[in-house]
C-alpha positions as a Markdown table, in Angstrom:
| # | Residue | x | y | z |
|---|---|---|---|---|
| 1 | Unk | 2.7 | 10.7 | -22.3 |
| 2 | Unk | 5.4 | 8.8 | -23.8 |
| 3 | Unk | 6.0 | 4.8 | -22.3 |
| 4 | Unk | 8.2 | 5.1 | -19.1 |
| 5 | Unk | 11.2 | 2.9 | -18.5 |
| 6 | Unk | 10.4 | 1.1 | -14.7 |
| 7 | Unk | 13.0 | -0.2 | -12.8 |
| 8 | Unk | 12.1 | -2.4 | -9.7 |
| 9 | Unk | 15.2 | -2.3 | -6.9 |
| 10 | Unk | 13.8 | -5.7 | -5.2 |
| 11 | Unk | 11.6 | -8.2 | -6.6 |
| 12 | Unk | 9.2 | -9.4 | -3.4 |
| 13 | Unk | 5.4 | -9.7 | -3.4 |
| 14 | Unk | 4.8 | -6.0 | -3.5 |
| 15 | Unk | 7.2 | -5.3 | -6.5 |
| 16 | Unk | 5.3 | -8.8 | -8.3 |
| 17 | Unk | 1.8 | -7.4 | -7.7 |
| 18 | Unk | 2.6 | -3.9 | -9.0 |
| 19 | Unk | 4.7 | -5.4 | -12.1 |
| 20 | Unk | 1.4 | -8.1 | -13.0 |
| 21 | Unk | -1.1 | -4.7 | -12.8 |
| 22 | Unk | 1.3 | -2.9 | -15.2 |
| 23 | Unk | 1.4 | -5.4 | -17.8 |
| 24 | Unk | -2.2 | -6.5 | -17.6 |
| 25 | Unk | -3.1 | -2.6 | -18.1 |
| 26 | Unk | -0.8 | -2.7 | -21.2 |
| 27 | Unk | 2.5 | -1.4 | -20.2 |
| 28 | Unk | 4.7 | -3.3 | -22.4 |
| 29 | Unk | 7.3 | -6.0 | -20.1 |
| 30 | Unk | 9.9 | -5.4 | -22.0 |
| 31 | Unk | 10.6 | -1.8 | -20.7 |
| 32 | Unk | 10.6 | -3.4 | -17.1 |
| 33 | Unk | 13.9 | -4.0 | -15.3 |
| 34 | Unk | 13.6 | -5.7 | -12.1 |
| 35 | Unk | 17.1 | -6.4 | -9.6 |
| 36 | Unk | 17.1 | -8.9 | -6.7 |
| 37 | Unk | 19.7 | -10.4 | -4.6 |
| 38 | Unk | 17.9 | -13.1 | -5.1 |
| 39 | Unk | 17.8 | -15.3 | -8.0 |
| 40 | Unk | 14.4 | -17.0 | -6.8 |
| 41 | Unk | 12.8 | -13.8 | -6.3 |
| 42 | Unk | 13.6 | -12.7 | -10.2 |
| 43 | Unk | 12.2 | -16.4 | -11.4 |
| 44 | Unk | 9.5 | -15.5 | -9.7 |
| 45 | Unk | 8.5 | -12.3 | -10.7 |
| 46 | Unk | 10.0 | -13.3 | -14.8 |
| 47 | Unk | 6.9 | -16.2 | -14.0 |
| 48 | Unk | 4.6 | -13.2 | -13.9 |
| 49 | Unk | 5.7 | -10.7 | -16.4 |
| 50 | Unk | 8.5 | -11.4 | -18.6 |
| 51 | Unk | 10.8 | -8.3 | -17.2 |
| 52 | Unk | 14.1 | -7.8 | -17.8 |
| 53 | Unk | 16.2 | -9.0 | -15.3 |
| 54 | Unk | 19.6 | -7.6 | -14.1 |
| 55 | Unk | 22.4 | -8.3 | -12.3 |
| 56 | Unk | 22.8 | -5.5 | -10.7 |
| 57 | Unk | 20.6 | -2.5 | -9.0 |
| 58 | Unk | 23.1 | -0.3 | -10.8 |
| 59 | Unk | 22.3 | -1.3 | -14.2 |
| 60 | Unk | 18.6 | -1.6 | -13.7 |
| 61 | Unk | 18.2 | 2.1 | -12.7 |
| 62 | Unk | 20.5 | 3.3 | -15.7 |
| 63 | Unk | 18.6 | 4.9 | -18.3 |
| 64 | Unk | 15.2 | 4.2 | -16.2 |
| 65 | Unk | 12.8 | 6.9 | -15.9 |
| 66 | Unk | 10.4 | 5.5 | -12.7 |
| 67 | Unk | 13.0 | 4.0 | -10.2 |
| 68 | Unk | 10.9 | 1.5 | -7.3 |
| 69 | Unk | 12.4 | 1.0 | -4.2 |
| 70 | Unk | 11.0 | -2.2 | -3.0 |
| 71 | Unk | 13.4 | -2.8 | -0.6 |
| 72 | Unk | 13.1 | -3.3 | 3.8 |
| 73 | Unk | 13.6 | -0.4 | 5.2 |
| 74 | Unk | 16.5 | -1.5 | 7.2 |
| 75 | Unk | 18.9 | -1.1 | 3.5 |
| 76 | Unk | 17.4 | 1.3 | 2.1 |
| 77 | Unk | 20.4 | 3.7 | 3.0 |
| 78 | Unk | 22.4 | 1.0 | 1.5 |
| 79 | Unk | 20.9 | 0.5 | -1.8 |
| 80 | Unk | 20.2 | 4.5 | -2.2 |
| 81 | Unk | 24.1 | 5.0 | -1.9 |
| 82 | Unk | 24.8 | 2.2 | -4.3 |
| 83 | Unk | 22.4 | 3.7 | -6.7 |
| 84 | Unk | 22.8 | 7.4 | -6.4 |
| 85 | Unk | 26.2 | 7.5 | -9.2 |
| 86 | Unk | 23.9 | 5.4 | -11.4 |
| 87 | Unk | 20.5 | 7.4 | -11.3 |
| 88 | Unk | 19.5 | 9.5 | -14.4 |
| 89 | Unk | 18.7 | 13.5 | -13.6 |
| 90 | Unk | 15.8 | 13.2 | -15.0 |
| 91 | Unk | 14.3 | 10.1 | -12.9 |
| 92 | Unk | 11.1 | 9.8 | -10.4 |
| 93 | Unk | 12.3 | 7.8 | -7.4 |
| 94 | Unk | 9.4 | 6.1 | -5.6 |
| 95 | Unk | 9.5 | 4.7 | -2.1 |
| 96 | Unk | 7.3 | 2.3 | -0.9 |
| 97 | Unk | 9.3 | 1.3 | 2.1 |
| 98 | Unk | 7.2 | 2.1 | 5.8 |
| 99 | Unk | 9.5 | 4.6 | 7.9 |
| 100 | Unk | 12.0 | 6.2 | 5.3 |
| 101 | Unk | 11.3 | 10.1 | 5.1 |
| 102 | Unk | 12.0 | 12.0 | 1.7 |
| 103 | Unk | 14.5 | 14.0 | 3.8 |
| 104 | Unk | 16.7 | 10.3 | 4.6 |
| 105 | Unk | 16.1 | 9.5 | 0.6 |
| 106 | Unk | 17.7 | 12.9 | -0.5 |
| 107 | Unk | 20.5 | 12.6 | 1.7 |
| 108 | Unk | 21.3 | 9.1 | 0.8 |
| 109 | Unk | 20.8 | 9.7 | -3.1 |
| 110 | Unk | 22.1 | 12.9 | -3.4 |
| 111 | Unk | 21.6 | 15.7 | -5.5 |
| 112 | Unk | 17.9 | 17.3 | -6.3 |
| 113 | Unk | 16.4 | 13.7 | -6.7 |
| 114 | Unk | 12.6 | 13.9 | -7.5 |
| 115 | Unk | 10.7 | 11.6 | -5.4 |
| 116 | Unk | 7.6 | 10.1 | -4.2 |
| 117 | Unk | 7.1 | 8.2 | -0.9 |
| 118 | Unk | 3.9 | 5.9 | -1.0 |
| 119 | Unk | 2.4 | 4.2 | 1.5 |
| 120 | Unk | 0.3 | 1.0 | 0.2 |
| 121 | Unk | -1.2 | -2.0 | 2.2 |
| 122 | Unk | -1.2 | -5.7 | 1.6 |
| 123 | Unk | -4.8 | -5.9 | -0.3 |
| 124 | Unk | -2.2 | -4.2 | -3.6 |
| 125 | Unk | -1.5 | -8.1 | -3.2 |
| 126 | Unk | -5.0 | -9.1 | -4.7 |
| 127 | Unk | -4.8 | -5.6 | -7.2 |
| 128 | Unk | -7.3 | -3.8 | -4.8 |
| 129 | Unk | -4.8 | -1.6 | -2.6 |
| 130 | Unk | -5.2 | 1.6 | -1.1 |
| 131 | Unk | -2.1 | 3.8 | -1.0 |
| 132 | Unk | -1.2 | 7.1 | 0.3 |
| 133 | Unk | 1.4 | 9.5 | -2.0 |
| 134 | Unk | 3.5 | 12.4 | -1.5 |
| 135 | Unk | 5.6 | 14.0 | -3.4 |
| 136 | Unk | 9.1 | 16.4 | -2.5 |
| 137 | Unk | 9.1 | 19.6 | -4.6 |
| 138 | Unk | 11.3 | 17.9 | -7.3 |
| 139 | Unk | 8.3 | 15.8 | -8.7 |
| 140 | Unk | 6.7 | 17.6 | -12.2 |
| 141 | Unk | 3.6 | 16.5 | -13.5 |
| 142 | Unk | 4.6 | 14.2 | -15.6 |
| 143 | Unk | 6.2 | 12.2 | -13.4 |
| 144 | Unk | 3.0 | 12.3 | -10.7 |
| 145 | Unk | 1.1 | 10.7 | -13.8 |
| 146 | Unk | 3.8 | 8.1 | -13.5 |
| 147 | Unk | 3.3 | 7.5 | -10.2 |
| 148 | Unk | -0.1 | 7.3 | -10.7 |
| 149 | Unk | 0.2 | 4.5 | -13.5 |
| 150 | Unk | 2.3 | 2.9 | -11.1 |
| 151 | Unk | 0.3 | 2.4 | -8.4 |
| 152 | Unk | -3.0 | 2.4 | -9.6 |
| 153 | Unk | -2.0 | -0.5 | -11.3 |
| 154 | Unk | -2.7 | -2.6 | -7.9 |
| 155 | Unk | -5.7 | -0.4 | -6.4 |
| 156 | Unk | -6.9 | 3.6 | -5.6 |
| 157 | Unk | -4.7 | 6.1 | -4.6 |
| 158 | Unk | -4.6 | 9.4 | -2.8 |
| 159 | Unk | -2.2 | 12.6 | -2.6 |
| 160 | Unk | -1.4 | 13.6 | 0.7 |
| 161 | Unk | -0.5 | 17.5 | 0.8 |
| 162 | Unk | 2.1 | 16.9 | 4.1 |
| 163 | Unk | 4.7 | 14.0 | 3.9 |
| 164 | Unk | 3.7 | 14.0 | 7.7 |
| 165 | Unk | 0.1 | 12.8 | 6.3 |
| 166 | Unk | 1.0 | 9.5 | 5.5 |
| 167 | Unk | 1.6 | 8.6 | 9.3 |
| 168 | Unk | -2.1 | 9.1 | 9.1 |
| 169 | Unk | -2.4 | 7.0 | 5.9 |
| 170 | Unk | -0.7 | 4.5 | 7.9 |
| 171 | Unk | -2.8 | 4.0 | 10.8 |
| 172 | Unk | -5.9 | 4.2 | 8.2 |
| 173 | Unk | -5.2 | 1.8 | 5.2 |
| 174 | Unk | -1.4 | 0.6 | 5.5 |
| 175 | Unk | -2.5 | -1.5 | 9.4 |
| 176 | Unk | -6.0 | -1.1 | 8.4 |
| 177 | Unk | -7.0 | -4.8 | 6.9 |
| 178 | Unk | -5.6 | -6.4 | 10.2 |
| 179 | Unk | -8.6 | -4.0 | 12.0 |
| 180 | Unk | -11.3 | -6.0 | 9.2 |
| 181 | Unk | -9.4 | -9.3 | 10.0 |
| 182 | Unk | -9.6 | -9.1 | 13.8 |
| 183 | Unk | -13.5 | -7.6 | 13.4 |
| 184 | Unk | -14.3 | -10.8 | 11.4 |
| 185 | Unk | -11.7 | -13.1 | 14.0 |
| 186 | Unk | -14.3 | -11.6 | 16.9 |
| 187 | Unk | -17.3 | -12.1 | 14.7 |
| 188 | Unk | -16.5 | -15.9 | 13.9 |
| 189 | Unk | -15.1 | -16.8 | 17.7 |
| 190 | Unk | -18.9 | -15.0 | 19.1 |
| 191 | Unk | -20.5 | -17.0 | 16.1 |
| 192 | Unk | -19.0 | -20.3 | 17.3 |
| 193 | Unk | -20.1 | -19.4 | 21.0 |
| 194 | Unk | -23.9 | -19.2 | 19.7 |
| 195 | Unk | -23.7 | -22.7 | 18.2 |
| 196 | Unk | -22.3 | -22.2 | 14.6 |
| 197 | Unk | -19.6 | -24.6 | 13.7 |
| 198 | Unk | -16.6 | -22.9 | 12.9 |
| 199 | Unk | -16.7 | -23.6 | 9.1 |
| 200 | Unk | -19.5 | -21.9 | 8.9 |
| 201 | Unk | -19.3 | -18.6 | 11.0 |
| 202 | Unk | -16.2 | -18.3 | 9.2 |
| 203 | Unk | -17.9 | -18.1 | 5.8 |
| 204 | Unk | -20.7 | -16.2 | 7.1 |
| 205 | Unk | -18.1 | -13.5 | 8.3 |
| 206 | Unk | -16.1 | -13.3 | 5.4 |
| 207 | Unk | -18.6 | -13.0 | 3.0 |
| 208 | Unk | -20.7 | -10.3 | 5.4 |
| 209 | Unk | -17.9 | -8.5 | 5.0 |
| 210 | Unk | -17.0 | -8.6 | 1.6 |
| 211 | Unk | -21.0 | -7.5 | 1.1 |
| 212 | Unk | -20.8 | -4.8 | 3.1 |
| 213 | Unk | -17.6 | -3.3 | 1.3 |
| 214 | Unk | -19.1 | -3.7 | -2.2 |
| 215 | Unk | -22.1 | -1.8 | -0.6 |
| 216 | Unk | -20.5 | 0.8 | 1.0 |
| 217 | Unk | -18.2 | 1.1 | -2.6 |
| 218 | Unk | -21.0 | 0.3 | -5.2 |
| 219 | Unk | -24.1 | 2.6 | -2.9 |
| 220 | Unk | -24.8 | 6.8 | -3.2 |
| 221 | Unk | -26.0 | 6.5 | 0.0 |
| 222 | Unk | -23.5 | 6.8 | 2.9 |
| 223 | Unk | -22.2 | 5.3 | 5.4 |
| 224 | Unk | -24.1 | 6.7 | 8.1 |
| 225 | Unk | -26.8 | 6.2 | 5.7 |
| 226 | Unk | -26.7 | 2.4 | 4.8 |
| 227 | Unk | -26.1 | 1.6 | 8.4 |
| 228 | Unk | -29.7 | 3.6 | 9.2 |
| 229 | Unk | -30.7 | 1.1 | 6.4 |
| 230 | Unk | -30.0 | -2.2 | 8.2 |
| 231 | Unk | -30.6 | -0.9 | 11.2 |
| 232 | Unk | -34.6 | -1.5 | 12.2 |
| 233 | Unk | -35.9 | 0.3 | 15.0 |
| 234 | Unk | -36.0 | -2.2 | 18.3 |
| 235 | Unk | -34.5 | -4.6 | 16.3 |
| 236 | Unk | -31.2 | -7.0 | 16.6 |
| 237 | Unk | -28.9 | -4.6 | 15.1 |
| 238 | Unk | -30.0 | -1.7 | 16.9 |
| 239 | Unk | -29.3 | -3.9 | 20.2 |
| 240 | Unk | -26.0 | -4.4 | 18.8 |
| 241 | Unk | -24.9 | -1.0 | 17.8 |
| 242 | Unk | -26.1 | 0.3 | 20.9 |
| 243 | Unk | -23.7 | -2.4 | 23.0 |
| 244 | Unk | -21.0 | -1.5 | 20.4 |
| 245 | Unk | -21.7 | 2.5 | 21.1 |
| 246 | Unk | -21.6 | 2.0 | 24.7 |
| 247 | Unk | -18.8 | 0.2 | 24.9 |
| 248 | Unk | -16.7 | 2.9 | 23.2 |
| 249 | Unk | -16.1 | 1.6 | 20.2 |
| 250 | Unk | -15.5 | 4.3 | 18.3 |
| 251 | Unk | -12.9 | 5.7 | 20.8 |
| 252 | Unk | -11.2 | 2.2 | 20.8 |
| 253 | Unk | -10.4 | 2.5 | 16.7 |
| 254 | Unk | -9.3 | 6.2 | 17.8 |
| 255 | Unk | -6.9 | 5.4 | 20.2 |
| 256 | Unk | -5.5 | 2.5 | 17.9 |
| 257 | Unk | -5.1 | 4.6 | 15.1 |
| 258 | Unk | -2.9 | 6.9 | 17.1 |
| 259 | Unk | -0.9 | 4.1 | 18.5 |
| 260 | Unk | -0.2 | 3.0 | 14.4 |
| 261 | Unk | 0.0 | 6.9 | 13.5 |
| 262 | Unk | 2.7 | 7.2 | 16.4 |
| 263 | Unk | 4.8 | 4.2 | 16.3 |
| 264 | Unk | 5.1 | 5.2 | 12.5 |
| 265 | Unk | 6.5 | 8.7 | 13.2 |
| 266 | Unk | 8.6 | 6.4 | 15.5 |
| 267 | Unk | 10.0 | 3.9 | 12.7 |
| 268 | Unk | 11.2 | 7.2 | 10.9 |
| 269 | Unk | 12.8 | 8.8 | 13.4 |
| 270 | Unk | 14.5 | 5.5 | 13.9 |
| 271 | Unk | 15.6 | 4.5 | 10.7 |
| 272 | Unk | 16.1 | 8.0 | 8.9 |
C-alpha cells in the first residue's frame, strides 16, 4: 500500500495525538497537512510533528487521499460545504466528530463521498484509545487499511457492521473512562472515610486500577475468571461483591449506558 497523503481539518488535542502516533509509526511528516483557524493550534501541533501547515482547509484537502475532520460538531456542516469543491474523487473522508451521521456528511459534501465515521475516546490522548468505525458503502479496502493506520496510531479499533452501532460504542468506550474515573473518585472518597489520607487512597486507587487493566489485557483467563481469582471464599472481596451485587450494580452501568447510547442518537438527530 503506497504512503497516503493525510490532511487534518482542525488541529486540537485529538488531531495532535493521532498526528504524533503516525509519525512515531513511520509515516513520513512531510505528507501531513494540517488547517486551523488557529495559528496557536498549528504551532502546536508543528511542535509535535513537523506537518505541513496551510492556510486554508481548501488547500489542505487538495490532492489528499485520507481527509480528518477534527472539527466540533456544531461546524461541521460548515467546513464540509467549504471543502466539498476542493475534495479529490478518490478521497477517504473520516469523521471523528460525536453526533454527525454519514447521511448529514454526504449531504453536506456532496457527490458519492467515501467515508468513515469513528468514534474514539480521550485515552487516544495518551496513544491507548479505543475507537469504534463504520464505514458508508463508498469505502474500498484500501482505504479501510487507511483508516486503520490512522487510528490505530493512538490505540485498538473495532468495525461496527451498523452506523447505528456506534451509539453503542459511545456509551461503552467514548463516556466510558469517566465510569473508571468516578469508580476510583468513590474508591478514594470510601478510602479516606476508613482512615487513609487522601494522598494515599488516591495512589492506591489509581494504581489498583491500572493493575487490574494490564491483568485483565495481559491474562488468558477471563474476566469472570480473574475476578473468581481474587475473590476467596468468606473473604473481604466476596463481602464486597456481594454488597455491590445486591445493590444492583450491574443494572446501574446498564441503565447508564442507555442514558449515553440515547442522548447520542439525540446529538444526531439534533445536529444532522
Amino acid at each position: 500500500m503506497s504512503t497516503p497523503t493525510i490532511a487534518f481539518i482542525g488541529a486540537g488535542n485529538m488531531a495532535t495525538s493521532i498526528v504524533g502516533g503516525l509519525v512515531e509509526a513511520g509515516h513520513p511528516a512531510d505528507q501531513i497537512r494540517a488547517a486551523d483557524p488557529f495559528p496557536e493550534s498549528l504551532e502546536r501541533l508543528q511542535q509535535v510533528a513537523p506537518v505541513v501547515a496551510c492556510d486554508n482547509n481548501n488547500e489542505a484537502v487538495a490532492e489528499a487521499d485520507v481527509v480528518i475532520l477534527a472539527v466540533k460538531p456544531q461546524v461541521m456542516a460548515e467546513v464540509c460545504t467549504g471543502i466539498s469543491s476542493s475534495l479529490g474523487a478518490n478521497a477517504l473522508v473520516i469523521s471523528i466528530a460525536a453526533g454527525i451521521t454519514i447521511d448529514s456528511m454526504q449531504a453536506w459534501l456532496g457527490g458519492a463521498a467515501a467515508i468513515v465515521r469513528c468514534m474514539p475516546n480521550t485515552p487516544a490522548l495518551m496513544g491507548c484509545g479505543a475507537s469504534g468505525l463504520f464505514a458508508n458503502n463508498n469505502v474500498d479496502e484500501a482505504q479501510r487499511g487507511h483508516a486503520e493506520k490512522v487510528l490505530g496510531a493512538v490505540g485498538i479499533l473495532s468495525w461496527v457492521p451498523r452506523e447505528k452501532d456506534l451509539d453503542a460504542v459511545t456509551a461503552l468506550s467514548g463516556s466510558g473512562p469517566a465510569y473508571f474515573f468516578l469508580f476510583m473518585e468513590a474508591m478514594i472518597d470510601a478510602g479516606q472515610a476508613q482512615g487513609l489520607d487522601r494522598e494515599t487512597a488516591t495512589r492506591l486507587a489509581q494504581q489498583t486500577g491500572l493493575g487490574a487493566a494490564r491483568m485483565a489485557l495481559d491474562s488468558d483467563a477471563d474476566l469472570v475468571e480473574l475476578r473468581r481469582r481474587v475473590t476467596s471464599p468468606g473473604g473481604t472481596t466476596q463481602a464486597a461483591v456481594e454488597s455491590f451485587e445486591a445493590a444492583g450494580l450491574r443494572q446501574i452501568v446498564s441503565e447508564a449506558m442507555q442514558a449515553a447510547a440515547d442522548r447520542a442518537d439525540e446529538m444526531a438527530r439534533e445536529m444532522g
